[in-house]
PDB file as gemmi writes it, atoms N, CA and C in Angstrom:
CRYST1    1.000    1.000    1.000  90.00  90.00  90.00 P 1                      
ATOM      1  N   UNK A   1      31.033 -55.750 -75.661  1.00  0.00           N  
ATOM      2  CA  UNK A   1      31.991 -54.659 -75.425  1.00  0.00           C  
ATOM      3  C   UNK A   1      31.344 -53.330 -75.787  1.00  0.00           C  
ATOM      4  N   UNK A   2      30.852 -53.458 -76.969  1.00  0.00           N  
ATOM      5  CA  UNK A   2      29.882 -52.146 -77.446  1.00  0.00           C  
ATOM      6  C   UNK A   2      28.842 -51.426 -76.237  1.00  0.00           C  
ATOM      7  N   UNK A   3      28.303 -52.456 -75.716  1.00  0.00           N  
ATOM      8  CA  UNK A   3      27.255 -52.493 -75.092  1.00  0.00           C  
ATOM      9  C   UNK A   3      27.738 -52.034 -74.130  1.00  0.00           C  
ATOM     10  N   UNK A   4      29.010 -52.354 -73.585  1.00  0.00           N  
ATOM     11  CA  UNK A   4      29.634 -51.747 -72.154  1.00  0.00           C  
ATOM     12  C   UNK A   4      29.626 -50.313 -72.592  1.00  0.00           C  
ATOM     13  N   UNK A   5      30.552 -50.226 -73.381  1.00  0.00           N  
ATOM     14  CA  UNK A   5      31.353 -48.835 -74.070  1.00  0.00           C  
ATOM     15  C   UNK A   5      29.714 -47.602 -73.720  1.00  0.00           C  
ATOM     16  N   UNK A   6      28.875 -48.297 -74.473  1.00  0.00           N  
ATOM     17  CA  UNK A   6      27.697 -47.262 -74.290  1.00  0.00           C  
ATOM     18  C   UNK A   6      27.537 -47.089 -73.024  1.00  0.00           C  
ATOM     19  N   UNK A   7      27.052 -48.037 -72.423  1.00  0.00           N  
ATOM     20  CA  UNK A   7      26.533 -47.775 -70.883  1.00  0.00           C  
ATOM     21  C   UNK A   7      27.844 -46.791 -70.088  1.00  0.00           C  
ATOM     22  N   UNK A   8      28.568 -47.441 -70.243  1.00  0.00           N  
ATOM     23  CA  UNK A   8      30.052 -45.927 -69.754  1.00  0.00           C  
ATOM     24  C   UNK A   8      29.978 -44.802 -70.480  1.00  0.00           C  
ATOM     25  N   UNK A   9      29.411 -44.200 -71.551  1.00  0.00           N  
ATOM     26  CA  UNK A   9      29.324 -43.441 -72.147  1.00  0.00           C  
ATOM     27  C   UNK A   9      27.940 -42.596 -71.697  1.00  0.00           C  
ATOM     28  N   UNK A  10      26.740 -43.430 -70.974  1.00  0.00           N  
ATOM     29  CA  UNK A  10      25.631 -43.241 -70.720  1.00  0.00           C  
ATOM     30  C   UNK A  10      25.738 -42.269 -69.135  1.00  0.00           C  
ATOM     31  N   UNK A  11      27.151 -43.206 -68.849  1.00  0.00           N  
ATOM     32  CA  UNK A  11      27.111 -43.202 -67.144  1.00  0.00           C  
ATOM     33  C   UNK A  11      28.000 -41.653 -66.979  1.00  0.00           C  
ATOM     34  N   UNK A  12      29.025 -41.924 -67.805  1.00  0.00           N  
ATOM     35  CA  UNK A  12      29.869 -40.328 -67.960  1.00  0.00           C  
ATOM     36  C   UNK A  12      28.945 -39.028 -68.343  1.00  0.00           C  
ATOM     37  N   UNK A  13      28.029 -39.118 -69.282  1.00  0.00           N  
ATOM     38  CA  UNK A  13      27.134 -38.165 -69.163  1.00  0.00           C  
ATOM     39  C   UNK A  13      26.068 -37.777 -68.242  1.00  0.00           C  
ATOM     40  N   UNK A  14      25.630 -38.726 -67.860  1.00  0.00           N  
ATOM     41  CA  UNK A  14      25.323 -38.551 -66.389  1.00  0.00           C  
ATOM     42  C   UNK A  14      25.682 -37.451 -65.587  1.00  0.00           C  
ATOM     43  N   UNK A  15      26.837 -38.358 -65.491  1.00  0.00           N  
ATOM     44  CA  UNK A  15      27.642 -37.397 -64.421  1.00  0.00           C  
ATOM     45  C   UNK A  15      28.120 -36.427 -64.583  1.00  0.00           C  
ATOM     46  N   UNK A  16      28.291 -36.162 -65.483  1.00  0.00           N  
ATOM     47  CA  UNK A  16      28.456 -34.622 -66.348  1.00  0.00           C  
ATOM     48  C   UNK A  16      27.673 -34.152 -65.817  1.00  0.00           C  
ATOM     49  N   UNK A  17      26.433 -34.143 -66.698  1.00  0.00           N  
ATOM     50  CA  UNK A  17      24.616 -33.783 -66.401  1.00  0.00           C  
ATOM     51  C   UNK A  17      24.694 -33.209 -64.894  1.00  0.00           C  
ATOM     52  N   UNK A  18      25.216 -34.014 -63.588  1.00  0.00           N  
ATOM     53  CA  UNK A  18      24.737 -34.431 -62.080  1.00  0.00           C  
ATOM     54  C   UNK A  18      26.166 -33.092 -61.612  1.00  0.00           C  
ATOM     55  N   UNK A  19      27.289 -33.006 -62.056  1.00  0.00           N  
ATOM     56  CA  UNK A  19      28.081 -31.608 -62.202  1.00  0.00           C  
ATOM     57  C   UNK A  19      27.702 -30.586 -62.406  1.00  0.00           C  
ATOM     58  N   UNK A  20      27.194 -30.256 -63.517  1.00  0.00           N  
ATOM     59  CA  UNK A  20      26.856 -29.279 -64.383  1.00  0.00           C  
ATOM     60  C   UNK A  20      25.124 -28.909 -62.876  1.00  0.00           C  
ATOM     61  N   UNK A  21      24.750 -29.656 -62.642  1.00  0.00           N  
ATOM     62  CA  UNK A  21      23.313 -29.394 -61.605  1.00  0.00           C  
ATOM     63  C   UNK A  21      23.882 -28.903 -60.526  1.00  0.00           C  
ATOM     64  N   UNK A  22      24.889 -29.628 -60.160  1.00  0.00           N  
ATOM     65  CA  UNK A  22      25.863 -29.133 -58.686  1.00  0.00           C  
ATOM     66  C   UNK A  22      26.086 -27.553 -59.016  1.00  0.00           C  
ATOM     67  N   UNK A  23      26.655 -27.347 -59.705  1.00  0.00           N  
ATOM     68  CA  UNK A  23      27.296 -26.357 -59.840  1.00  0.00           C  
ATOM     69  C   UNK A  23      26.344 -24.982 -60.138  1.00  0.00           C  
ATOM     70  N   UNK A  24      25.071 -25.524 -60.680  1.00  0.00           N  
ATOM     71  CA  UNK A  24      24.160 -24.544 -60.616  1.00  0.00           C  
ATOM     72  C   UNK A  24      23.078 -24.330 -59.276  1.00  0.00           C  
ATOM     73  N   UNK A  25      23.460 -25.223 -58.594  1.00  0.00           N  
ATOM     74  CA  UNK A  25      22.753 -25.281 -57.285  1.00  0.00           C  
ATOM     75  C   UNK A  25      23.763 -24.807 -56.525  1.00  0.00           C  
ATOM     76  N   UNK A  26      25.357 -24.648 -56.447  1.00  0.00           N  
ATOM     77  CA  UNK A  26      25.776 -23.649 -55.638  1.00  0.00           C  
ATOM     78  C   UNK A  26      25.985 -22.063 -55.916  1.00  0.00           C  
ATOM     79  N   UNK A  27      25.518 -22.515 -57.490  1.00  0.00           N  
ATOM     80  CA  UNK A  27      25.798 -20.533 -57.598  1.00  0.00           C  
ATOM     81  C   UNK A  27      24.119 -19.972 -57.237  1.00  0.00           C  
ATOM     82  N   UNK A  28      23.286 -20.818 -57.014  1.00  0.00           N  
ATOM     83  CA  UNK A  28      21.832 -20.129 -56.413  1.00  0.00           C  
ATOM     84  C   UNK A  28      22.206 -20.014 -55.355  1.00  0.00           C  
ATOM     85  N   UNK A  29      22.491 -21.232 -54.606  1.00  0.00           N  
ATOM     86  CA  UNK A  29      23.265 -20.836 -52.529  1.00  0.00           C  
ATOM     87  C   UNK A  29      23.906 -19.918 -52.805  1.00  0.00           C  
ATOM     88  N   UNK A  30      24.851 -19.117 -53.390  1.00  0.00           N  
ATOM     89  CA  UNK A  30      25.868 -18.358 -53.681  1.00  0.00           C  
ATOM     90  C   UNK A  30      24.601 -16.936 -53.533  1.00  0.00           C  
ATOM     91  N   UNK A  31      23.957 -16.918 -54.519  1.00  0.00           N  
ATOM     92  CA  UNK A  31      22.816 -15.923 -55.008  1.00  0.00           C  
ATOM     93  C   UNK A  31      22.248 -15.649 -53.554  1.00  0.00           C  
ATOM     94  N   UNK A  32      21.914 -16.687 -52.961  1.00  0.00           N  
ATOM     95  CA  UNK A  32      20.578 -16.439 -51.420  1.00  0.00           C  
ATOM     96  C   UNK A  32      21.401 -16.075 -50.648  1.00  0.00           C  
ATOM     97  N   UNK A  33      22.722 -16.491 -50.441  1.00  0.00           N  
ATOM     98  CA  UNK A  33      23.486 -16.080 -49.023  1.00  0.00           C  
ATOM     99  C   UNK A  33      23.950 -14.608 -49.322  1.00  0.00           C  
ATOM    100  N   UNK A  34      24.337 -14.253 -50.717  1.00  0.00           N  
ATOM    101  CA  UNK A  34      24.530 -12.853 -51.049  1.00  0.00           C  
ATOM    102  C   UNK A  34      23.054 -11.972 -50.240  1.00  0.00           C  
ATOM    103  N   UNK A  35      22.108 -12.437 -50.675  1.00  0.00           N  
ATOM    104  CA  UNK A  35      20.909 -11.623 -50.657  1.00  0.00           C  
ATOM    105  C   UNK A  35      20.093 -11.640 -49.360  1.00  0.00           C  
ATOM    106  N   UNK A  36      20.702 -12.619 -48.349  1.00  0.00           N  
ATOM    107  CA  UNK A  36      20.538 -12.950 -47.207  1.00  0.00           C  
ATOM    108  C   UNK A  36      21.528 -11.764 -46.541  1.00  0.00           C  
ATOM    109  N   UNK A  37      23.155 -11.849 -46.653  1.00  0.00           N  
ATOM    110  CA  UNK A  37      23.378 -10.690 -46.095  1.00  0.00           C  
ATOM    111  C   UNK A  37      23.068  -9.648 -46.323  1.00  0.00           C  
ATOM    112  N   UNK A  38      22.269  -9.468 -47.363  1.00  0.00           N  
ATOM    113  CA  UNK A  38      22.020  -7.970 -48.022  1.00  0.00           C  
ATOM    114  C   UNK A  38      20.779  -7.381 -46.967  1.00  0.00           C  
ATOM    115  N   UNK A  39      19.847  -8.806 -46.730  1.00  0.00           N  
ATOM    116  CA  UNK A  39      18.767  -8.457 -46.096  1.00  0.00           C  
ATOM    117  C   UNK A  39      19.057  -8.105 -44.843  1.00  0.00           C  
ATOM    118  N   UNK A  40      20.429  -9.072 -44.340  1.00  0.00           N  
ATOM    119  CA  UNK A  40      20.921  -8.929 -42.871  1.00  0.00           C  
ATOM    120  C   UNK A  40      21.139  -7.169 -42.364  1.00  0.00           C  
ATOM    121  N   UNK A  41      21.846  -6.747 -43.478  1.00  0.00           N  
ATOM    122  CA  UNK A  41      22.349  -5.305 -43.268  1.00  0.00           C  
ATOM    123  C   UNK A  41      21.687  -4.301 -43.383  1.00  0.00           C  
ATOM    124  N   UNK A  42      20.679  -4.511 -44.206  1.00  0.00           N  
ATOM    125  CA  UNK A  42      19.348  -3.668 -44.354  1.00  0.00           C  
ATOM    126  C   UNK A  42      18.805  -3.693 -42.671  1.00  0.00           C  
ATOM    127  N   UNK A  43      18.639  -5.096 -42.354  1.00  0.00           N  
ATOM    128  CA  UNK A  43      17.945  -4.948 -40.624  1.00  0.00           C  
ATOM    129  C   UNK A  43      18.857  -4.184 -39.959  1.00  0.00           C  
ATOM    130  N   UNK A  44      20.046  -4.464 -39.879  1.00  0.00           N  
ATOM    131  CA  UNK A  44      21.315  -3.095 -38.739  1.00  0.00           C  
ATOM    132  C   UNK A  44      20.947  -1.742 -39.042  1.00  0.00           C  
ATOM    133  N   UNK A  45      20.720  -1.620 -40.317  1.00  0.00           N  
ATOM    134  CA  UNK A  45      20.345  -0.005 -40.647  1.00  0.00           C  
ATOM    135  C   UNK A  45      19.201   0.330 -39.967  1.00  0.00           C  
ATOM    136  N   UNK A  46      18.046  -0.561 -40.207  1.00  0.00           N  
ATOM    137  CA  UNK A  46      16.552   0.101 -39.531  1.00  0.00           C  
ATOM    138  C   UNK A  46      16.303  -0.397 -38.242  1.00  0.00           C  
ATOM    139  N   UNK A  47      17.309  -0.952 -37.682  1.00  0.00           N  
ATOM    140  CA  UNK A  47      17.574  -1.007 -35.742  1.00  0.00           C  
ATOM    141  C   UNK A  47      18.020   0.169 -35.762  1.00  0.00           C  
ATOM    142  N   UNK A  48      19.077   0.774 -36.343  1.00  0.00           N  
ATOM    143  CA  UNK A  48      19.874   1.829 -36.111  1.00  0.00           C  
ATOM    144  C   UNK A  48      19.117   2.833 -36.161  1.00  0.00           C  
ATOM    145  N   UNK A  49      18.312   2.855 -37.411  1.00  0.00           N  
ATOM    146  CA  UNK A  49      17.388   4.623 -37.293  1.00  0.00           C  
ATOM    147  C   UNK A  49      16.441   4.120 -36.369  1.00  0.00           C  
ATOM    148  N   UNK A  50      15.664   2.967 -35.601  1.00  0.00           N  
ATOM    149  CA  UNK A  50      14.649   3.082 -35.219  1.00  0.00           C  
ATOM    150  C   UNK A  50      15.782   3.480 -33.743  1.00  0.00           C  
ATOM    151  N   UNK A  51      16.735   2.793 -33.597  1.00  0.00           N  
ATOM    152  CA  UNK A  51      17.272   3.524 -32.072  1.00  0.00           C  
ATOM    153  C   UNK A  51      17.322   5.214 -31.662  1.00  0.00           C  
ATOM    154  N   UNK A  52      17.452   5.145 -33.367  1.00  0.00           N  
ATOM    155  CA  UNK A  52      18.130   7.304 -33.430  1.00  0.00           C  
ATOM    156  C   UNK A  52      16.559   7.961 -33.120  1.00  0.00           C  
ATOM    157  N   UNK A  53      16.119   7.249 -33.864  1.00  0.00           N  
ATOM    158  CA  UNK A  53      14.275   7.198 -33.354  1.00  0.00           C  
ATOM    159  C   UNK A  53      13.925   7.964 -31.838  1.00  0.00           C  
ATOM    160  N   UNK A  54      14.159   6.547 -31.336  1.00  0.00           N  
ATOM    161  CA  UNK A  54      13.904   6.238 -30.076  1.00  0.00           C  
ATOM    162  C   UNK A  54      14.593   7.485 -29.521  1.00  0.00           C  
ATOM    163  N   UNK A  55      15.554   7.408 -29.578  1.00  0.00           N  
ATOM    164  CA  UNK A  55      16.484   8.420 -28.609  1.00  0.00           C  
ATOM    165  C   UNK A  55      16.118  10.378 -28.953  1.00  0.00           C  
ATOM    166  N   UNK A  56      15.710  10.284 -30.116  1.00  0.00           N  
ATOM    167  CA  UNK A  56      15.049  11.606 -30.288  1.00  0.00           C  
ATOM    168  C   UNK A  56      13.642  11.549 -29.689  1.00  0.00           C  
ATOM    169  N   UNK A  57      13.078  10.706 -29.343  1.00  0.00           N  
ATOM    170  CA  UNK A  57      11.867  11.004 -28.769  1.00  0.00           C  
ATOM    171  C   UNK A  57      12.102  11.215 -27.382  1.00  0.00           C  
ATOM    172  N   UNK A  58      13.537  10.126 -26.676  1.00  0.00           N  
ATOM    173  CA  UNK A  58      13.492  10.395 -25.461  1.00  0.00           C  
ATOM    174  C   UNK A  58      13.778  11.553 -24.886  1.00  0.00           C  
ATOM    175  N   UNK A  59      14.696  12.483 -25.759  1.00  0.00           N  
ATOM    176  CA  UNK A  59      15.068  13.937 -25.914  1.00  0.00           C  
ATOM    177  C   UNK A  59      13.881  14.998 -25.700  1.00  0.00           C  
ATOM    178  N   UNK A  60      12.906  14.590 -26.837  1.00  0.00           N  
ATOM    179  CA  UNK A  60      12.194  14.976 -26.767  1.00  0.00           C  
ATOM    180  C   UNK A  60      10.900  15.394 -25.658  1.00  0.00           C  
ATOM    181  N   UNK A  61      10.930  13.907 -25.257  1.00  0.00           N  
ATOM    182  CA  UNK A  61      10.060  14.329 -23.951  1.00  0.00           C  
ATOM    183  C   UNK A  61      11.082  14.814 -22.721  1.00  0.00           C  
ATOM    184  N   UNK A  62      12.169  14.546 -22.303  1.00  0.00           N  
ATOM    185  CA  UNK A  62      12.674  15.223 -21.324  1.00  0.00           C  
ATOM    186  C   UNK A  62      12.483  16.446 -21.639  1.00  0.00           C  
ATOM    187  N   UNK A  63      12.997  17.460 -22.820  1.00  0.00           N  
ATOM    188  CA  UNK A  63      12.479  18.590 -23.385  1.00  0.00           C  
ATOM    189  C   UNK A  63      11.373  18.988 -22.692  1.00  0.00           C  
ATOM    190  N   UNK A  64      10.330  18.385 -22.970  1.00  0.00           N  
ATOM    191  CA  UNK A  64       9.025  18.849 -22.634  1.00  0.00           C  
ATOM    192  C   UNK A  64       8.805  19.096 -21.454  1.00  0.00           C  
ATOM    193  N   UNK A  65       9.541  17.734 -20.459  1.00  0.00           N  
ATOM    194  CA  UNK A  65       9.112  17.793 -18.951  1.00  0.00           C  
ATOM    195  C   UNK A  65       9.979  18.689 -18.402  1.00  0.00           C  
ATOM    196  N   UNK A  66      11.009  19.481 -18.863  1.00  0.00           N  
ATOM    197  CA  UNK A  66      11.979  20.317 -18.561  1.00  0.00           C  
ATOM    198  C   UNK A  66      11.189  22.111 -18.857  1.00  0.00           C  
ATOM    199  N   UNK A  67      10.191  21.631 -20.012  1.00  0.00           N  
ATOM    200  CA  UNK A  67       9.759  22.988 -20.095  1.00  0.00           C  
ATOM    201  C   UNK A  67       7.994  23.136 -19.265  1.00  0.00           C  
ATOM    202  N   UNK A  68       7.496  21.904 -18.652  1.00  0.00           N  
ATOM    203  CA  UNK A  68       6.497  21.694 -18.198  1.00  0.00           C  
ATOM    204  C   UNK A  68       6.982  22.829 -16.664  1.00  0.00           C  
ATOM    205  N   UNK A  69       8.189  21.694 -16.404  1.00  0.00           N  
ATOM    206  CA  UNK A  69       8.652  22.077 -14.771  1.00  0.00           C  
ATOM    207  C   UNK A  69       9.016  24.060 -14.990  1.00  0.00           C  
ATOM    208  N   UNK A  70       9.358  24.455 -15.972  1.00  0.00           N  
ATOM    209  CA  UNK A  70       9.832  25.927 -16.132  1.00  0.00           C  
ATOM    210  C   UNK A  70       8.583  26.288 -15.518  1.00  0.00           C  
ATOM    211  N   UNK A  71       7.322  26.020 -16.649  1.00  0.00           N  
ATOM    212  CA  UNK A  71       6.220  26.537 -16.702  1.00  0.00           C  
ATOM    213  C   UNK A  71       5.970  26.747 -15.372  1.00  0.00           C  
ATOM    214  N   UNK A  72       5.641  25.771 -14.590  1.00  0.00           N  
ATOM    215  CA  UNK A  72       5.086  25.721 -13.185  1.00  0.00           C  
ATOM    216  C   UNK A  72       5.729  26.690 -12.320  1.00  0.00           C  
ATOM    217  N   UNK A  73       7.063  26.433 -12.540  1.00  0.00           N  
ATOM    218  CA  UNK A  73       8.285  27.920 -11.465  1.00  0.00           C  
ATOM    219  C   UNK A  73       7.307  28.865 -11.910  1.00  0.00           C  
ATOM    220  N   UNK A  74       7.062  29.091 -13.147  1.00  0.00           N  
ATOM    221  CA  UNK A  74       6.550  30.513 -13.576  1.00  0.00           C  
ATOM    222  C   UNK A  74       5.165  30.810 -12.951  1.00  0.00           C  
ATOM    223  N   UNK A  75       4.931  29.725 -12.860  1.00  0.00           N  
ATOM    224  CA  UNK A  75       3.008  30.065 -12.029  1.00  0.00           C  
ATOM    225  C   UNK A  75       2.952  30.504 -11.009  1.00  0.00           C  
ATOM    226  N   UNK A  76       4.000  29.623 -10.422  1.00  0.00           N  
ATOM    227  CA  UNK A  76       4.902  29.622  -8.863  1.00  0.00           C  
ATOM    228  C   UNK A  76       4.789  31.101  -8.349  1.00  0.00           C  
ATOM    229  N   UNK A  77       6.211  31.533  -9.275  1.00  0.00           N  
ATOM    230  CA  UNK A  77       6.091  33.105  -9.301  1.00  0.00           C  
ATOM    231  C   UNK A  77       5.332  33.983  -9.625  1.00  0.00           C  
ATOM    232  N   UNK A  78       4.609  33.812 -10.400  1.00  0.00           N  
ATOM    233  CA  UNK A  78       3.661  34.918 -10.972  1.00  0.00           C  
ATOM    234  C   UNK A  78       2.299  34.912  -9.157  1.00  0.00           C  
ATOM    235  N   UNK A  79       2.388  33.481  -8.628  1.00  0.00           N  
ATOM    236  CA  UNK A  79       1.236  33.734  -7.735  1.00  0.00           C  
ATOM    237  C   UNK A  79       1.557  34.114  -6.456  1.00  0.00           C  
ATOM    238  N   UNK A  80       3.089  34.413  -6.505  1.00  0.00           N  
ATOM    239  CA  UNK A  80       3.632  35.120  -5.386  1.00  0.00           C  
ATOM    240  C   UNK A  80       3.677  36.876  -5.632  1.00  0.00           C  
ATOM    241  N   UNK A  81       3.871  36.894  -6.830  1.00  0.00           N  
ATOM    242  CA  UNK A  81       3.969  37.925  -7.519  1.00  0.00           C  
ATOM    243  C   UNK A  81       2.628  39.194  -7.155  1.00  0.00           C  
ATOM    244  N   UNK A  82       1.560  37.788  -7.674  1.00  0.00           N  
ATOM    245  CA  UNK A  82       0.277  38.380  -6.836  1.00  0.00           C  
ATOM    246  C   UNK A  82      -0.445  38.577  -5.343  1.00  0.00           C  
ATOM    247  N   UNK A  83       0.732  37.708  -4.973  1.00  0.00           N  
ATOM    248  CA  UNK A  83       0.408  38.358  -3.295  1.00  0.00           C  
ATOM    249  C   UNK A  83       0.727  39.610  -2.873  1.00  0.00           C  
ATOM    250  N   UNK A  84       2.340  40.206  -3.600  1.00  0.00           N  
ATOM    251  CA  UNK A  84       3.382  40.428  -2.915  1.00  0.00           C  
ATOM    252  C   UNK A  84       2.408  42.129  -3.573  1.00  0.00           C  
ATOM    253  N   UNK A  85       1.848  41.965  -4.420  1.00  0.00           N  
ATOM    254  CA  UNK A  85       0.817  43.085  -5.235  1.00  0.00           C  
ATOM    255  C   UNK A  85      -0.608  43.075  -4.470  1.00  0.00           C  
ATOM    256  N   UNK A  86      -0.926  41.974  -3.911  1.00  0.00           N  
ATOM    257  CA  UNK A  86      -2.564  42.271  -2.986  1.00  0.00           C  
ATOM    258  C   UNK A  86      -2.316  42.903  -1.706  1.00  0.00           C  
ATOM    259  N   UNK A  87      -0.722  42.304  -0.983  1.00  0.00           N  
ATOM    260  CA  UNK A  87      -0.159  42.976  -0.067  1.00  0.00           C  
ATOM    261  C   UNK A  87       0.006  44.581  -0.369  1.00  0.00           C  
ATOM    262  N   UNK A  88       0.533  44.808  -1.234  1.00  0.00           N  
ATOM    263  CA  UNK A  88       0.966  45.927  -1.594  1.00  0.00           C  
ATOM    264  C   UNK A  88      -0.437  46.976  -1.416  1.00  0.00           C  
ATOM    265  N   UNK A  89      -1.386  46.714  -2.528  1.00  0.00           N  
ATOM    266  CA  UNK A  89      -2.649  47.294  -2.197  1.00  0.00           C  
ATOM    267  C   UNK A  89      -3.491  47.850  -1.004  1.00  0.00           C  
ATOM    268  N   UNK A  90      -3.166  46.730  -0.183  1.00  0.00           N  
ATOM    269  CA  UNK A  90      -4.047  46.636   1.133  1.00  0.00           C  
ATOM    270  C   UNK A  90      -3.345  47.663   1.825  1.00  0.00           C  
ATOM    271  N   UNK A  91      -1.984  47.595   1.979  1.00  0.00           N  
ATOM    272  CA  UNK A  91      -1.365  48.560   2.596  1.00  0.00           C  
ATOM    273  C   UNK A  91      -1.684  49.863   1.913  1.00  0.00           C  
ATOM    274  N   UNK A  92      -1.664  50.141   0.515  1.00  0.00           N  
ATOM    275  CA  UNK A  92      -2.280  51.687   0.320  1.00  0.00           C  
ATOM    276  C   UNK A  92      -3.303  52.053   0.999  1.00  0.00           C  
ATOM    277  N   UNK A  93      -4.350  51.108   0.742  1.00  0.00           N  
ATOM    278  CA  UNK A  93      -5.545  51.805   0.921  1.00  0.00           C  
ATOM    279  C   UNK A  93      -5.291  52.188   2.672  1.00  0.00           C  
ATOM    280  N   UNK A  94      -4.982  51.108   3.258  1.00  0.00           N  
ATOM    281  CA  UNK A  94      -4.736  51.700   4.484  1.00  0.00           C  
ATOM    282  C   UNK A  94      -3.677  52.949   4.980  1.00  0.00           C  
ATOM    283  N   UNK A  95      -3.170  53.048   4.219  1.00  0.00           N  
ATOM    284  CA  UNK A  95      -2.230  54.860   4.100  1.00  0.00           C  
ATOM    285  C   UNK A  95      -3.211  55.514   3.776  1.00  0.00           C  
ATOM    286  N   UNK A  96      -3.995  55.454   2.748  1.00  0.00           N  
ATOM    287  CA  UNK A  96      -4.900  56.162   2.084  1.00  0.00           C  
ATOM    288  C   UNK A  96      -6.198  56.970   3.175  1.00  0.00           C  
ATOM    289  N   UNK A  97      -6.709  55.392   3.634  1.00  0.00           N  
ATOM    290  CA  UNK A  97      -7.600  55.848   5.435  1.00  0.00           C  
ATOM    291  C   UNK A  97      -7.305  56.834   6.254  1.00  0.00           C  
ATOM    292  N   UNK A  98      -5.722  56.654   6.704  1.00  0.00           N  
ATOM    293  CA  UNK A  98      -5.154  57.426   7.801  1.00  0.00           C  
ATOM    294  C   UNK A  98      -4.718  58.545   7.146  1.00  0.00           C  
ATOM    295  N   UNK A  99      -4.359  58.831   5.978  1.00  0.00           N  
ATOM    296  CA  UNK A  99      -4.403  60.098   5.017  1.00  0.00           C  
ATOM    297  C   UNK A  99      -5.704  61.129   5.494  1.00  0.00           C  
ATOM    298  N   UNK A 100      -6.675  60.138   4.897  1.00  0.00           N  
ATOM    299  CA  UNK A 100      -8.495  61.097   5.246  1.00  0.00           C  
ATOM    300  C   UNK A 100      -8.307  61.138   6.978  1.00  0.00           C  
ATOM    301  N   UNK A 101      -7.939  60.432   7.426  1.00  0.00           N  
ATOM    302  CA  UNK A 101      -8.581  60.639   9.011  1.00  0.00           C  
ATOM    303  C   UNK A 101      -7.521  61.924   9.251  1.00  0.00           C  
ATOM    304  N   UNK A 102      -6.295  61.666   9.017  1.00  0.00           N  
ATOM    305  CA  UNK A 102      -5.455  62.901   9.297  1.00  0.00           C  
ATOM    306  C   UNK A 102      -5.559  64.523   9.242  1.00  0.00           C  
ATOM    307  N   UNK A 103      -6.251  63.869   7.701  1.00  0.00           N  
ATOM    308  CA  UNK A 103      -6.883  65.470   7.147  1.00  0.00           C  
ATOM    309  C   UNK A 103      -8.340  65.663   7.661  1.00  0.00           C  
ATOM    310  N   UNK A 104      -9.263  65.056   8.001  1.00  0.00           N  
ATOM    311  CA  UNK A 104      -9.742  64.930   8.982  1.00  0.00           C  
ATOM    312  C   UNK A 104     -10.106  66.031  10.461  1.00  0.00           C  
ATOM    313  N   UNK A 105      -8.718  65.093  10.661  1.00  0.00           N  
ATOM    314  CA  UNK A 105      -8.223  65.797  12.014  1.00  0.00           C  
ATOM    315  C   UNK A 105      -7.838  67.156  11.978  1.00  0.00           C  
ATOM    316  N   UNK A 106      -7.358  67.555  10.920  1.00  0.00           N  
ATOM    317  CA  UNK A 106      -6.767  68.601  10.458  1.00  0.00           C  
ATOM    318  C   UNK A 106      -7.541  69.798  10.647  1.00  0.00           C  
ATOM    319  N   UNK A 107      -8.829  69.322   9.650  1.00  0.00           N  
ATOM    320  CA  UNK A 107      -9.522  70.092   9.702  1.00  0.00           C  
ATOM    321  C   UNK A 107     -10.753  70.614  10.583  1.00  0.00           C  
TER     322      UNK A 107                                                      
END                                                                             
């Protein structure tokens, strides 16, 4: 009977023991899944700035190709600008000719 009594006494601590392990093996799962979502939400944040990222760069270069295309109007114009001024010239000097030939004639 003794001999039982122990071994039930052996077997209850045990299982105590095999509780007491449970219970510290779900408060570590407890610990990783905390720190798992922690890690989860950390990743949404740095998708999020790398999108805000992204989208300021795409800004950015439209920017650029918006001030590329200005630029060019401006060349555009400036090389009409210089016709509309070589024209201009050519015609003096040719007033200028018929000026001398006039006076010229004049005289």
């Amino acid at each position: 009977v003794q001999s039982m009594q122990q071994r039930a006494q052996a077997a209850e601590q045990e299982l105590e023991s095999m509780e007491q392990r449970a219970e510290a093996a779900e408060q570590v799962l407890q610990s990783v899944q905390q720190r798992l979502e922690e890690a989860e939400l950390e990743l949404q944040s740095a998708q999020q700035h790398a999108e805000a990222a992204e989208q300021e760069v795409q800004s950015m270069q439209q920017r650029a190709q918006a001030a590329e295309q200005e630029l060019e109007s401006m060349e555009q114009r400036a090389e009409a600008a210089e016709q509309v001024l070589q024209s201009v010239q050519q015609r003096l000097e040719e007033a200028e000719l018929e000026l001398q030939s006039a006076q010229q004639h004049a005289e």
